[in-house]
Jmol script that loads the backbone (N, CA, C; Angstrom):
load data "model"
ATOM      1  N   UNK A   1     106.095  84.076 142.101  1.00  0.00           N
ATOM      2  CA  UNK A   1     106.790  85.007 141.237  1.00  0.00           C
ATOM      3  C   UNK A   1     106.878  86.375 141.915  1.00  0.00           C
ATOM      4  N   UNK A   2     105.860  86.996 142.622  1.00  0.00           N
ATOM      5  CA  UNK A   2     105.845  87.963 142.876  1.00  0.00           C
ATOM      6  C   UNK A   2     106.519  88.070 144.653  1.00  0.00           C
ATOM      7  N   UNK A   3     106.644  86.650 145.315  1.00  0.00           N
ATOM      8  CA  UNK A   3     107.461  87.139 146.648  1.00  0.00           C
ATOM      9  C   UNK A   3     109.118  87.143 145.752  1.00  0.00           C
ATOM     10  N   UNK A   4     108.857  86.337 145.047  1.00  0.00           N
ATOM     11  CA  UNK A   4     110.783  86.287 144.414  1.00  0.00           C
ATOM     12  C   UNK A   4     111.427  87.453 143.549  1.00  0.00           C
ATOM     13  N   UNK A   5     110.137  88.576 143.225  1.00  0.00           N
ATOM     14  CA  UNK A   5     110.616  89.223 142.780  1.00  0.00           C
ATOM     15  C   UNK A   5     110.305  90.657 142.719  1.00  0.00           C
ATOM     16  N   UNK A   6     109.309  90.621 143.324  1.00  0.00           N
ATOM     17  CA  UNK A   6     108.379  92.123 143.958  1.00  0.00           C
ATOM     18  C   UNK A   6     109.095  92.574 145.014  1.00  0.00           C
ATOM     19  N   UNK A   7     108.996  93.980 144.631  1.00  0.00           N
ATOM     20  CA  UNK A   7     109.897  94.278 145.969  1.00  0.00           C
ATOM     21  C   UNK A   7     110.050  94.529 147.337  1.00  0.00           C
ATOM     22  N   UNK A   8     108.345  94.520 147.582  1.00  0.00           N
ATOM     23  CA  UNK A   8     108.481  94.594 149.252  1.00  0.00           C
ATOM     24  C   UNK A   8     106.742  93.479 149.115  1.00  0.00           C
ATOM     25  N   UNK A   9     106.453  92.978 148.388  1.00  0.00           N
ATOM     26  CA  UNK A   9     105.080  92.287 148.292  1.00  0.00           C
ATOM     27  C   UNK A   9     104.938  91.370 149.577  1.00  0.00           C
ATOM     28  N   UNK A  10     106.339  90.850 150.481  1.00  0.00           N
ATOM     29  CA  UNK A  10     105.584  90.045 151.914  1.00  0.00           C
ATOM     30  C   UNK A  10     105.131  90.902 152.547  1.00  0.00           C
ATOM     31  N   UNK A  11     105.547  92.051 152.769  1.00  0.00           N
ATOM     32  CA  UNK A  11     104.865  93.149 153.416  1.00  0.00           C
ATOM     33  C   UNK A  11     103.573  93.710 152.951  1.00  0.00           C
ATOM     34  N   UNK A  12     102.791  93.338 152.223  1.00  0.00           N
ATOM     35  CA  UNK A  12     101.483  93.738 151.828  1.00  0.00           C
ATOM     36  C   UNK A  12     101.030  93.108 152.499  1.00  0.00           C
ATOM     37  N   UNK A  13      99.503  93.403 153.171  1.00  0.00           N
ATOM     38  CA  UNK A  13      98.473  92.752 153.539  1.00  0.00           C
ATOM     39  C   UNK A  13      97.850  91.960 152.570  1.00  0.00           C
ATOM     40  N   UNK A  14      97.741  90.597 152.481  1.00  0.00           N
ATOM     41  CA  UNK A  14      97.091  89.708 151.684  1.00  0.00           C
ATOM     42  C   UNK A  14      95.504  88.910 152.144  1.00  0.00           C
ATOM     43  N   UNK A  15      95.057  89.416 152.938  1.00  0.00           N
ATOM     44  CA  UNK A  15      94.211  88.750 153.816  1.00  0.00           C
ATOM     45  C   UNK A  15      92.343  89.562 154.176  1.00  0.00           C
ATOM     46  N   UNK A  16      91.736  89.079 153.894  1.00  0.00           N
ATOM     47  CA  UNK A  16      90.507  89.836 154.451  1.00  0.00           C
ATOM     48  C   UNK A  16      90.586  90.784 155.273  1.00  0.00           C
ATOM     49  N   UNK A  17      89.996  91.760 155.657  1.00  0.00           N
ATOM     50  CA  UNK A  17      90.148  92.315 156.698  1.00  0.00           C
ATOM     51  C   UNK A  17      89.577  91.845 157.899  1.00  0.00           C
ATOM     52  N   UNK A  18      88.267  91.144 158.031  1.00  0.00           N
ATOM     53  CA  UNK A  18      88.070  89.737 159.250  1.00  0.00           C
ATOM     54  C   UNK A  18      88.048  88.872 158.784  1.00  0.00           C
ATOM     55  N   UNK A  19      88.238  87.803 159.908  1.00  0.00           N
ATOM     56  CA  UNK A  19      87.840  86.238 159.715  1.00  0.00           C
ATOM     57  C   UNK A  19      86.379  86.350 159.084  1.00  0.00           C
ATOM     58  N   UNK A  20      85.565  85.574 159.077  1.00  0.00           N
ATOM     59  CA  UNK A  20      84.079  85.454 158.491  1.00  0.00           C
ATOM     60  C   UNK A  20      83.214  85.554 159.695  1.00  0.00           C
ATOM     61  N   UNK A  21      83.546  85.061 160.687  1.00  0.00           N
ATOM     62  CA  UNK A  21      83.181  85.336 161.992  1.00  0.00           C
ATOM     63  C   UNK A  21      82.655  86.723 162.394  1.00  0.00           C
ATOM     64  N   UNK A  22      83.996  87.584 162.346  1.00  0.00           N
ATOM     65  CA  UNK A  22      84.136  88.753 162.709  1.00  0.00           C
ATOM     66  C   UNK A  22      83.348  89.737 161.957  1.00  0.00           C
ATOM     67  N   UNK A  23      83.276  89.378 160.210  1.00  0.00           N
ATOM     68  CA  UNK A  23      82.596  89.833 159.372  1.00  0.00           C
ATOM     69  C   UNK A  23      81.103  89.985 159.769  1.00  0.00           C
ATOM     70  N   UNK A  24      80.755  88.806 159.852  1.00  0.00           N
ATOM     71  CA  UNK A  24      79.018  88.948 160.445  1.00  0.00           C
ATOM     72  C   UNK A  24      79.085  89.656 161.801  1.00  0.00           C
ATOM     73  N   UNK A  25      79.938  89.188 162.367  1.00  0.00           N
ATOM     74  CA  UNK A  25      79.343  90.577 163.729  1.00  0.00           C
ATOM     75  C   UNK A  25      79.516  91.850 163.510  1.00  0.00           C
ATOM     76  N   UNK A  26      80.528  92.357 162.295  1.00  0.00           N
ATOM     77  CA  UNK A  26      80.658  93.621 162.248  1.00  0.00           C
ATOM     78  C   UNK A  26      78.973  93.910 161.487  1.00  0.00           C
ATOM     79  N   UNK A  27      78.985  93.334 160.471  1.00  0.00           N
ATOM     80  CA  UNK A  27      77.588  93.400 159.739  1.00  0.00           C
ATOM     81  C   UNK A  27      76.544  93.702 160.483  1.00  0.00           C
ATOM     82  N   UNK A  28      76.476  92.313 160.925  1.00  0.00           N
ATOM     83  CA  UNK A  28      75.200  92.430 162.553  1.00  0.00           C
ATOM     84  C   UNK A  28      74.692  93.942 162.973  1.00  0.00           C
ATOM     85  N   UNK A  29      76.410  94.265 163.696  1.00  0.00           N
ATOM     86  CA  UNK A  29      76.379  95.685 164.485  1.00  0.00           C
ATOM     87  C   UNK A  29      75.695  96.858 163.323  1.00  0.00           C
ATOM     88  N   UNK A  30      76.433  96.815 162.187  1.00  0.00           N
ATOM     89  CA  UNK A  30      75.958  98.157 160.895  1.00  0.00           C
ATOM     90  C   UNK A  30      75.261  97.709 160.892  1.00  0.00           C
ATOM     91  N   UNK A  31      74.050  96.742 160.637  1.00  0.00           N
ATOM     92  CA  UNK A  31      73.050  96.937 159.972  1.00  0.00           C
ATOM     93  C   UNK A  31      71.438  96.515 160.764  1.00  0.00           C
ATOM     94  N   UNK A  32      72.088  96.199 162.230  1.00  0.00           N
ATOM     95  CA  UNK A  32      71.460  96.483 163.682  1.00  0.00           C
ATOM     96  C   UNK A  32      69.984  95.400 163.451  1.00  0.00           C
ATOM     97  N   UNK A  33      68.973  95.641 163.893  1.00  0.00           N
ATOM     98  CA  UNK A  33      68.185  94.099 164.559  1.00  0.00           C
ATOM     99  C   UNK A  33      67.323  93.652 163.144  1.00  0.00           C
ATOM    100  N   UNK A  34      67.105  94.815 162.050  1.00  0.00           N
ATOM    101  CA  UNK A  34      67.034  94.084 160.762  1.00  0.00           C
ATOM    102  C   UNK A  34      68.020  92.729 160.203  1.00  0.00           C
ATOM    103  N   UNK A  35      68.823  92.872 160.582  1.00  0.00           N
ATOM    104  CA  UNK A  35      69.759  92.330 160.107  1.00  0.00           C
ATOM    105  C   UNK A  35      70.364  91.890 158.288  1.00  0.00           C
ATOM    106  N   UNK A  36      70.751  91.457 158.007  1.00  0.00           N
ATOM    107  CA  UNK A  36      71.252  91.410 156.582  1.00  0.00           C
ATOM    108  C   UNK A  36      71.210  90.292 155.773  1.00  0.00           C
ATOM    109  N   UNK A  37      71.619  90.211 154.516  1.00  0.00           N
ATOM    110  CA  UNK A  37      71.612  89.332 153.619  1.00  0.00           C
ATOM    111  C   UNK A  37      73.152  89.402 152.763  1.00  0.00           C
ATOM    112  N   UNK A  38      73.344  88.375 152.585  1.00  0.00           N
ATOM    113  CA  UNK A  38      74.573  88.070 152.096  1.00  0.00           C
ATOM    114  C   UNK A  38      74.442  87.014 150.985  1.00  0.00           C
ATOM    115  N   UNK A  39      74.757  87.950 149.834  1.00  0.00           N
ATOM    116  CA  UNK A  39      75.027  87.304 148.423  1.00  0.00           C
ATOM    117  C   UNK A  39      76.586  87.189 148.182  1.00  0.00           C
ATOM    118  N   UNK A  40      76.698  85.944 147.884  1.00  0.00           N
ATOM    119  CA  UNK A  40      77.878  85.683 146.921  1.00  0.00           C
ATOM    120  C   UNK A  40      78.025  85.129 145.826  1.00  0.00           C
ATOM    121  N   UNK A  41      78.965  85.285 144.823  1.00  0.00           N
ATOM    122  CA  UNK A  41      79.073  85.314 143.546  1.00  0.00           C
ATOM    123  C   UNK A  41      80.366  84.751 142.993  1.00  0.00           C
ATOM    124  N   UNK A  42      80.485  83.959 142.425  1.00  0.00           N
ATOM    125  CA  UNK A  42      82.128  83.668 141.665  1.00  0.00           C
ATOM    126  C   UNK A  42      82.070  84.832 140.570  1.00  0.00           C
ATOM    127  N   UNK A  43      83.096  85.204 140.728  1.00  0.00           N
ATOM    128  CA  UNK A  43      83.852  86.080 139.999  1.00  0.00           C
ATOM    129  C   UNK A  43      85.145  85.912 138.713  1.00  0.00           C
ATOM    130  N   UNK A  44      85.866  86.185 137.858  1.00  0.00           N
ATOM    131  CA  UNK A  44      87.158  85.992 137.571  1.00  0.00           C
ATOM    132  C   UNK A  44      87.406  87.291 136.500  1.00  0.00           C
ATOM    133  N   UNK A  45      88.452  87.617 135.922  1.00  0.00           N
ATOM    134  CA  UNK A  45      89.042  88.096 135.322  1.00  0.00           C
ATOM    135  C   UNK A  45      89.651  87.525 134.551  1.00  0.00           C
ATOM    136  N   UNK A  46      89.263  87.566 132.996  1.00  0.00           N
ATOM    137  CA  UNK A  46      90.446  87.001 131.714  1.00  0.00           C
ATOM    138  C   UNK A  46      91.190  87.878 131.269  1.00  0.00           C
ATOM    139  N   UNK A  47      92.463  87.652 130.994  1.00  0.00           N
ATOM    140  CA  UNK A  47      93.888  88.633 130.614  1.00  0.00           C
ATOM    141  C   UNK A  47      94.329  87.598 129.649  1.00  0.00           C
ATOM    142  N   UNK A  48      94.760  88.403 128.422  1.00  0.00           N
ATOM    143  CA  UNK A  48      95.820  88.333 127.738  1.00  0.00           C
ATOM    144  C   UNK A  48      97.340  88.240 128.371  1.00  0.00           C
ATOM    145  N   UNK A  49      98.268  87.893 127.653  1.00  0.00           N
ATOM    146  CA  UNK A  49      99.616  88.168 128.137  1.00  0.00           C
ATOM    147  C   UNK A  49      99.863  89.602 128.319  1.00  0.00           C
ATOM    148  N   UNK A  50      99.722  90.773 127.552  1.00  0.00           N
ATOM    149  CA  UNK A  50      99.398  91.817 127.621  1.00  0.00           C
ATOM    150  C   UNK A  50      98.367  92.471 128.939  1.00  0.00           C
ATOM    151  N   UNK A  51      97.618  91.794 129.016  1.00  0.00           N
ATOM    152  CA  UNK A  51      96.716  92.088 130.315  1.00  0.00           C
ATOM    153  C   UNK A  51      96.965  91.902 131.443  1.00  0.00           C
ATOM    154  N   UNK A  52      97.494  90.694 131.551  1.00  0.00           N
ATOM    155  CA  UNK A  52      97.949  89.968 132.437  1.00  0.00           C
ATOM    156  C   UNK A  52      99.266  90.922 133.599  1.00  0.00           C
ATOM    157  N   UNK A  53     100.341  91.179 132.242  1.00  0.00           N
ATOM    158  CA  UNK A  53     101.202  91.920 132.709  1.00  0.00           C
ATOM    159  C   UNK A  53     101.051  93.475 133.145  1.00  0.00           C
ATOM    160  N   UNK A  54     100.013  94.159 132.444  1.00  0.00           N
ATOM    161  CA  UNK A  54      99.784  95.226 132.619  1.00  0.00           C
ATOM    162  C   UNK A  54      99.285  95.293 134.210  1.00  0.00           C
ATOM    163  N   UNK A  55      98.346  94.086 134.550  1.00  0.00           N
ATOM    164  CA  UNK A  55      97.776  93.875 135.955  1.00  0.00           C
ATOM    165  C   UNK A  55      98.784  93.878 136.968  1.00  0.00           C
ATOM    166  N   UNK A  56      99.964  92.887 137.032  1.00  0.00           N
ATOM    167  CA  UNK A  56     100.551  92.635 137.539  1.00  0.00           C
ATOM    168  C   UNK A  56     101.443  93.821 137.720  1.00  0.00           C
ATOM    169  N   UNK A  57     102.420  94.803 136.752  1.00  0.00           N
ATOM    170  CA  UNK A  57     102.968  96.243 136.522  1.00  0.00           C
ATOM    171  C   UNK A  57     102.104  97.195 137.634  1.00  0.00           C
ATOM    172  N   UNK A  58     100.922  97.237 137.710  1.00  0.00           N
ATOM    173  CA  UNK A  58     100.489  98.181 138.262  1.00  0.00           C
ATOM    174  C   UNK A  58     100.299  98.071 139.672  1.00  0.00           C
ATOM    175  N   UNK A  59     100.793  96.967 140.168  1.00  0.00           N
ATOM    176  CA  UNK A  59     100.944  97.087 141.390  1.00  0.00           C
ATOM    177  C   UNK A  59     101.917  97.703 142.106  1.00  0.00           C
ATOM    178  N   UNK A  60     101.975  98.020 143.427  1.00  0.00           N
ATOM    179  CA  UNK A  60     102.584  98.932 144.124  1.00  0.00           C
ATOM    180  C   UNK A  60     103.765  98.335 144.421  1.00  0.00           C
ATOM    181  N   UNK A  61     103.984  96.958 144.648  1.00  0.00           N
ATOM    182  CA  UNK A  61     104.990  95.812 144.752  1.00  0.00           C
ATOM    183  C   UNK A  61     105.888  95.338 143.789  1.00  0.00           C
ATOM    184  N   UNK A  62     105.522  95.735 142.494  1.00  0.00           N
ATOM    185  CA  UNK A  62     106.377  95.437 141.554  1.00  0.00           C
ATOM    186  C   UNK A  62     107.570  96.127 141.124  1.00  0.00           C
ATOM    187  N   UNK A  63     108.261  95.926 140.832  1.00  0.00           N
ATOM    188  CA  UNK A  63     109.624  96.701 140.372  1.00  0.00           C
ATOM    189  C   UNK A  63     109.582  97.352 139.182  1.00  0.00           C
ATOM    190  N   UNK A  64     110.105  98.878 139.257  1.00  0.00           N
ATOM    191  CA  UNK A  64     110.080  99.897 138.178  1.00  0.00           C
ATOM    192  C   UNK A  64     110.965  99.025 136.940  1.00  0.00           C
ATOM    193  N   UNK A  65     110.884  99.830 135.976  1.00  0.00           N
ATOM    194  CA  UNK A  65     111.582  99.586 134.696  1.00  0.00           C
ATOM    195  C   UNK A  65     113.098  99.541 135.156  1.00  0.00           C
ATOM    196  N   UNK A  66     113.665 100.529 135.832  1.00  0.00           N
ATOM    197  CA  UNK A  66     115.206 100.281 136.318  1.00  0.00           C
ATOM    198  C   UNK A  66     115.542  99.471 137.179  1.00  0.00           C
ATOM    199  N   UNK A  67     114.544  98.703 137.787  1.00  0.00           N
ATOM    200  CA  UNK A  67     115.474  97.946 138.962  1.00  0.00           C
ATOM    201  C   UNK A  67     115.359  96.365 138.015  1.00  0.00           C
ATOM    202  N   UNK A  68     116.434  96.007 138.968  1.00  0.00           N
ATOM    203  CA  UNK A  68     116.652  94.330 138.160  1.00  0.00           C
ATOM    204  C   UNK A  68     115.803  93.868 138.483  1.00  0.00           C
ATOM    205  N   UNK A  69     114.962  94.040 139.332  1.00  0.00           N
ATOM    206  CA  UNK A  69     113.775  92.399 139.316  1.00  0.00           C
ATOM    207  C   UNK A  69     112.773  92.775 137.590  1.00  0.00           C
ATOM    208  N   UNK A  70     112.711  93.985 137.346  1.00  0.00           N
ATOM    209  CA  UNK A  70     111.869  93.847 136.112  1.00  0.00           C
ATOM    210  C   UNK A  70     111.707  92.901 135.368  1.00  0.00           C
ATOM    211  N   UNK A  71     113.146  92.860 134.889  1.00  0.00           N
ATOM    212  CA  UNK A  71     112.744  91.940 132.978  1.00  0.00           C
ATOM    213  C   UNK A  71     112.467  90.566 134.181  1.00  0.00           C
ATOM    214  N   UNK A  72     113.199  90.026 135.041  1.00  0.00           N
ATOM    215  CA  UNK A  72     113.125  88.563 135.302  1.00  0.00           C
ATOM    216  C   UNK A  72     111.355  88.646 135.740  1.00  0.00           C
ATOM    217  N   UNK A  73     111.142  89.522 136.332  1.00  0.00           N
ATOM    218  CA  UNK A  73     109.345  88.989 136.703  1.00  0.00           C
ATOM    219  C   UNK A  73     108.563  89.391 135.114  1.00  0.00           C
ATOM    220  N   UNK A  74     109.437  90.259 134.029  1.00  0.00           N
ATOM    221  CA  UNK A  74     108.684  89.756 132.762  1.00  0.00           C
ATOM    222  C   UNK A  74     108.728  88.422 132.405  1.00  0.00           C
ATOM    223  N   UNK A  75     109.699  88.309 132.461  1.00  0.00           N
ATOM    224  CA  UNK A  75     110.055  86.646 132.233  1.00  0.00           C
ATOM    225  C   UNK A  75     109.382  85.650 132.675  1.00  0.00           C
ATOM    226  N   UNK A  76     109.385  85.949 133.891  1.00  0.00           N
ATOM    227  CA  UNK A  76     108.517  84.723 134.840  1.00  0.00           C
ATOM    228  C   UNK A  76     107.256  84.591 134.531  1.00  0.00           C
ATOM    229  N   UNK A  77     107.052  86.049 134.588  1.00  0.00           N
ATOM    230  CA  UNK A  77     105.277  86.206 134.281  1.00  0.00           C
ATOM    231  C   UNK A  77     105.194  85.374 132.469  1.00  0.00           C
ATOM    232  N   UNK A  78     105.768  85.604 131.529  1.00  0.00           N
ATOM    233  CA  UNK A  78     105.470  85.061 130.526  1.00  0.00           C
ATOM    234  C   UNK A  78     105.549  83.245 130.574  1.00  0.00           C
ATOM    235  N   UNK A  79     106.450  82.889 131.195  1.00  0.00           N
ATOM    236  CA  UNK A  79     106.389  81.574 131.383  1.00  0.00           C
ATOM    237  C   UNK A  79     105.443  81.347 131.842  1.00  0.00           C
ATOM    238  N   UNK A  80     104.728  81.841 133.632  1.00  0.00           N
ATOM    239  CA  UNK A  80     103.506  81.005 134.265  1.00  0.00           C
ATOM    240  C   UNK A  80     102.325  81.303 132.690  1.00  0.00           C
ATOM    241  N   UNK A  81     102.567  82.386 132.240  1.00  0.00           N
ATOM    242  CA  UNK A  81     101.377  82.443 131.175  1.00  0.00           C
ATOM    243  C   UNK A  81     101.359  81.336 130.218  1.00  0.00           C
ATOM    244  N   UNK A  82     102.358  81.101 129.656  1.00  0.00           N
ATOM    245  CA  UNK A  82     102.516  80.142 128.920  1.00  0.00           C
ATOM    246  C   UNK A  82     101.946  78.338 129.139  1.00  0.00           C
ATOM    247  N   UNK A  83     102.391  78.783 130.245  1.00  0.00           N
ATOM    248  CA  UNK A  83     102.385  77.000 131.254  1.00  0.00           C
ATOM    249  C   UNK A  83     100.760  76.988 131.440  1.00  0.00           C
ATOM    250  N   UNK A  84     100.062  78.100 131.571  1.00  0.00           N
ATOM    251  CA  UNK A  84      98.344  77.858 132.148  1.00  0.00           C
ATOM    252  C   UNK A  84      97.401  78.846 131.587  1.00  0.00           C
ATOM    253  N   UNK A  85      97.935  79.500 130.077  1.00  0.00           N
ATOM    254  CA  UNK A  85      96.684  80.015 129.708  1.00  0.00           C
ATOM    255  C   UNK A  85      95.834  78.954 128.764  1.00  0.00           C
ATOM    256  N   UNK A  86      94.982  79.386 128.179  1.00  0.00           N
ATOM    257  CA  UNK A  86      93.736  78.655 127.697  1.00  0.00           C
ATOM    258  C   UNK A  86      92.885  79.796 126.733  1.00  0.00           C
ATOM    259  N   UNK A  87      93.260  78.658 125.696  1.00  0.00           N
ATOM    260  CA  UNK A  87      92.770  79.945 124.323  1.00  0.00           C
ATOM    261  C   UNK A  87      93.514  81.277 123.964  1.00  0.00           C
ATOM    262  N   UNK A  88      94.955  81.559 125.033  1.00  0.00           N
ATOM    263  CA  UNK A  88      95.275  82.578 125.019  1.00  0.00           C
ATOM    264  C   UNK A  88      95.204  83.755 126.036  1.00  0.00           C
ATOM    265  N   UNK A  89      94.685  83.044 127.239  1.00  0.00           N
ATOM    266  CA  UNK A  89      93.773  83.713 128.200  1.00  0.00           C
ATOM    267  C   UNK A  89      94.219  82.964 129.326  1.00  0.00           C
ATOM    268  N   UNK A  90      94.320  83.550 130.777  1.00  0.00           N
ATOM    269  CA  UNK A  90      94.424  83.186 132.057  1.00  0.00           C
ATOM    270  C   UNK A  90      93.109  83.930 133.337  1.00  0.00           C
ATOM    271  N   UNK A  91      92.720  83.004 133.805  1.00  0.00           N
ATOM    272  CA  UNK A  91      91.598  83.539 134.220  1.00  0.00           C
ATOM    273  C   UNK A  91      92.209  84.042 136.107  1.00  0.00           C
ATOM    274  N   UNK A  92      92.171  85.049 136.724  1.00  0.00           N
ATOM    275  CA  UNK A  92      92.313  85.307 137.781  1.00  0.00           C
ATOM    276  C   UNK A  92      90.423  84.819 138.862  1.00  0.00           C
ATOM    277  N   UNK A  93      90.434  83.994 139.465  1.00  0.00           N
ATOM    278  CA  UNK A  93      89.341  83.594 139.939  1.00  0.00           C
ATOM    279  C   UNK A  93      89.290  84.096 141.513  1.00  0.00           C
ATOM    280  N   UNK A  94      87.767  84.978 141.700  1.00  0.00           N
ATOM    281  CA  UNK A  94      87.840  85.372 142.976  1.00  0.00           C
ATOM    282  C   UNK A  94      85.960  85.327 143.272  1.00  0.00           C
ATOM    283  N   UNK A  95      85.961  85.850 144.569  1.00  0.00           N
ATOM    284  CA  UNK A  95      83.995  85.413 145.072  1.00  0.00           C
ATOM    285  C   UNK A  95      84.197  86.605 145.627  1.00  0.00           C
ATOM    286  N   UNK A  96      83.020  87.366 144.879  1.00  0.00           N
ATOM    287  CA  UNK A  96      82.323  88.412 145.400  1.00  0.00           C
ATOM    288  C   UNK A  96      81.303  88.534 146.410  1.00  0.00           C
ATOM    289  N   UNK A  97      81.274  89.386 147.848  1.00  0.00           N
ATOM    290  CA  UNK A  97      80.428  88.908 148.389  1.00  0.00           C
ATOM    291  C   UNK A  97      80.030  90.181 149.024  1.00  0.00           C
ATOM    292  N   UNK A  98      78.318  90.664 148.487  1.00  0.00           N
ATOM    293  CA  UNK A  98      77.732  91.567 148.992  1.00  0.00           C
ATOM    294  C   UNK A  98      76.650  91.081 150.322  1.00  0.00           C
ATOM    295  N   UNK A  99      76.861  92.494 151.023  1.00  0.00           N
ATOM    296  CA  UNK A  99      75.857  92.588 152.579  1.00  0.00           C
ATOM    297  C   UNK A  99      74.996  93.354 151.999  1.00  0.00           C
ATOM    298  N   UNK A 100      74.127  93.270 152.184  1.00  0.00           N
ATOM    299  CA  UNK A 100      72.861  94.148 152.288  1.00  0.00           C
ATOM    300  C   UNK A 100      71.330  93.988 153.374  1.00  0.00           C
ATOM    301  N   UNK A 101      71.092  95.318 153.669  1.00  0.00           N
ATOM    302  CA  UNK A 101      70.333  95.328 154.391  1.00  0.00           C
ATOM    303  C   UNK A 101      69.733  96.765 154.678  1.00  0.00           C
ATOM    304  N   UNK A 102      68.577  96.647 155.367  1.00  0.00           N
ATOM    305  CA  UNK A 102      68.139  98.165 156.149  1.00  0.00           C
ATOM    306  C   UNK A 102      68.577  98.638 157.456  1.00  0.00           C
ATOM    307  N   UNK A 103      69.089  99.850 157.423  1.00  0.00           N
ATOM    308  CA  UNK A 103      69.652 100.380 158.403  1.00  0.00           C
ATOM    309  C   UNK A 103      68.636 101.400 159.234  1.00  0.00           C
TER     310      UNK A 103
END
end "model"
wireframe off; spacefill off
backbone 0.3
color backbone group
């Protein structure tokens, strides 16, 4: 929905900033011969249709109130809501993952 109708959204960075690889060596380096600990966590976010859209609106990629992609990515967005909420609710699912250590 949002490459078909956001307005510059392929051009966002969508991606970690390292591989996982790269991650631990950067870690490694910050947090030097102690080394670190790494917790992770499932995460998600529940939205209303209201929520949902408000989330989606506030991105930098989305189209103002005057341009035509608006109402159609309202649109769209209300359909995927329709098609996969639960109880009224759509859950955005993501993994949180803290470093910690002594420096």
């Amino acid at each position: 929905v949002l490459q078909t109708y956001g307005t510059d959204y392929s051009q966002v960075g969508h991606r970690n900033t390292a591989e996982p690889e790269q991650r631990e060596a950067q870690m490694s380096a910050f947090f030097g011969p102690g080394g670190f600990t790494l917790y992770t966590f499932p995460n998600q976010q529940l939205f209303d249709l209201a929520g949902l859209t408000g989330r989606v609106f506030s991105s930098s990629y989305t189209p103002e109130p005057d341009h035509p992609n608006y109402a159609p990515l309202q649109d769209a967005l209300r359909t995927l809501f329709e098609q996969h909420q639960t109880n009224g609710q759509v859950a955005f699912e993501y993994e949180t993952q803290v470093y910690f250590g002594k420096r």
